[in-house]
Each structure stands twice: as C-alpha cells, then as structure tokens.
C-alpha positions, 0 to 999 in steps of 0.5 A: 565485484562488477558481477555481484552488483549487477545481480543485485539489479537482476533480482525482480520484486513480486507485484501485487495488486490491492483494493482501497475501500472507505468505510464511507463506500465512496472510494473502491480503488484498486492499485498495483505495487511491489511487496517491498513498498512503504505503505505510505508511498500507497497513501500518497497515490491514493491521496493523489486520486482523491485529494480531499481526504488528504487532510483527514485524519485517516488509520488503514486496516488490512486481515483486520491489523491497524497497518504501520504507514513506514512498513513495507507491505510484506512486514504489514501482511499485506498480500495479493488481492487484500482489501485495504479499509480507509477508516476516517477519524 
C-alpha cells in the first residue's frame, strides 16, 4: 500500500506558460502554472498584480471559447504559449 501512494507524489504535472491580455491593452502578463489548475486560481493571481479590476465584472476568452473559471486548464483547451483575452463588462 506504502508504494503505491508514494507513486502518486512521483508523478510530476506539465507546466505551461500563458499570456493574460486585456481588450483595454493595459494588462500583457505572463504567468506559469500547471495544466491541471483551476482557471480561477489564475484570476486570483492576476487580480493580486492588478487589483482594481477585481471588482469588474470580467469573462475570459481563450482559442476564441468563453473559459469555465471552476475547470481546470486542460478541460478549458488551454494549452502552452495560449493568450488569455481579459474582457471587461
């Protein structure tokens, strides 16, 4: 039983890197993080480097889909090098 879950924590997740861009061209930020994270644990970084668009009503576009904040990156399409539009409403 031991070994099985210490392969488990063996198993390393792929890291990607994507661009945040607004429509407003005021936010191009870059940000690493791993395929299997919540979209919305992103929003809560971006929102930590920009704050006052925290309490915008935002959406998020990526490969031109509407992204779901509670999926992960992979279950949005999100892949390495993608652009992620910031659309204020």
């Amino acid at each position: 039983m031991k070994k099985k879950v210490k392969n488990l924590y063996d198993v390393e997740e792929e890291v990607i890197a994507v661009v945040f861009i607004s429509l407003d061209q005021k936010i191009h930020f870059p940000m690493s993080c791993k395929i299997s994270d919540i979209f919305e644990k992103l929003e809560e970084k971006l929102y930590l480097e920009y704050p006052h668009y925290k309490k915008k009503n935002t959406y998020f576009i990526a490969n031109g889909n509407m992204v779901i904040k509670s999926e992960t990156l992979e279950k949005n399409g999100i892949k390495n090098g993608d652009a992620i539009i910031m659309n204020i409403d």
